[in-house]
C-alpha positions in Angstrom: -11.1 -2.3 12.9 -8.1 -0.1 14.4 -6.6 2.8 12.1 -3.7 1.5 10.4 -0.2 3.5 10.7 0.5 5.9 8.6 4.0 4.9 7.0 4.9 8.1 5.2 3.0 10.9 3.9 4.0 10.6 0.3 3.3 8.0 -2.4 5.6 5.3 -2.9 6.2 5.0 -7.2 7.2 0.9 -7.9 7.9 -0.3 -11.1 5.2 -3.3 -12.2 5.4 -5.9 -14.1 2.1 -6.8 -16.4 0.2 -9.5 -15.1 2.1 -10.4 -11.7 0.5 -9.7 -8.2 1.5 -7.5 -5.0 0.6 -7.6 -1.8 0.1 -4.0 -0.4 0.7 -3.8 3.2 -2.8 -2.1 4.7 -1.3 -2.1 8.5 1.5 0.7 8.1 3.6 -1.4 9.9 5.3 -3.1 7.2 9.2 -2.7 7.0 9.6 -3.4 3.4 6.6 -0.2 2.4 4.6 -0.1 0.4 4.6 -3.7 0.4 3.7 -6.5 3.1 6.6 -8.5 4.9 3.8 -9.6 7.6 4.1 -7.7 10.1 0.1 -7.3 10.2 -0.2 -10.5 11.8 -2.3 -10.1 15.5 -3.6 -6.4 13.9 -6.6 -7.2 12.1 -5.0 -6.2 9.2 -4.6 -8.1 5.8 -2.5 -7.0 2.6 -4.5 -6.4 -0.1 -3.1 -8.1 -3.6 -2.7 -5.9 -6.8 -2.6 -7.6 -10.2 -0.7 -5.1 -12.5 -2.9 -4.6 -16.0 0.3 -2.6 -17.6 4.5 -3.0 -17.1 4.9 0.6 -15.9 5.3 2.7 -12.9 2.3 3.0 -10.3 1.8 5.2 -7.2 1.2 3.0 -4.3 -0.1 4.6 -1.1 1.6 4.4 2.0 0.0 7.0 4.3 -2.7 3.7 4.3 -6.1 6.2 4.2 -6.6 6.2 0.4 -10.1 6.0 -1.1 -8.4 3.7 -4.4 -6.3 1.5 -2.2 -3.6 0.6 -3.1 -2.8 3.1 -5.3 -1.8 6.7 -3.8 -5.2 9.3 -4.5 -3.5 12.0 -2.4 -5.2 11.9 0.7 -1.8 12.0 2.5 -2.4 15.7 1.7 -5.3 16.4 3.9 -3.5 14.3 7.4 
């Protein structure tokens, strides 16, 4: 599988809502970051869906190398 793109180099904080799903975009190439608009299609790439447990704030990663995809685990530090 090709590397994906790193978007940004910085977490992306999105307020959740308990219980609905969100489709992280794993390419880089998304316009609408962190989240997928599709633009992974013919890359190999497939969004990855995240169920909120909590209504709250999350970190989602956009620099796309994160060991706890989708959520941000600072390894945009180290690129």
């Amino acid at each position: 599988m090709p590397e994906p793109t790193i978007a940004r180099k910085a977490p992306v904080k999105v307020a959740v809502e308990a219980g609905k799903t969100y489709h992280w975009c794993a390419c880089g190439k998304s316009a609408n970051q962190p989240m997928c608009d599709g633009s992974h299609k013919g890359t190999g790439f497939v969004p990855l869906a995240y169920t909120a447990d909590a209504t709250g704030e999350k970190w989602f990663c956009a620099c796309k190398h994160s060991a706890t995809k989708p959520l941000c685990d600072g390894t945009h530090k180290k690129l």
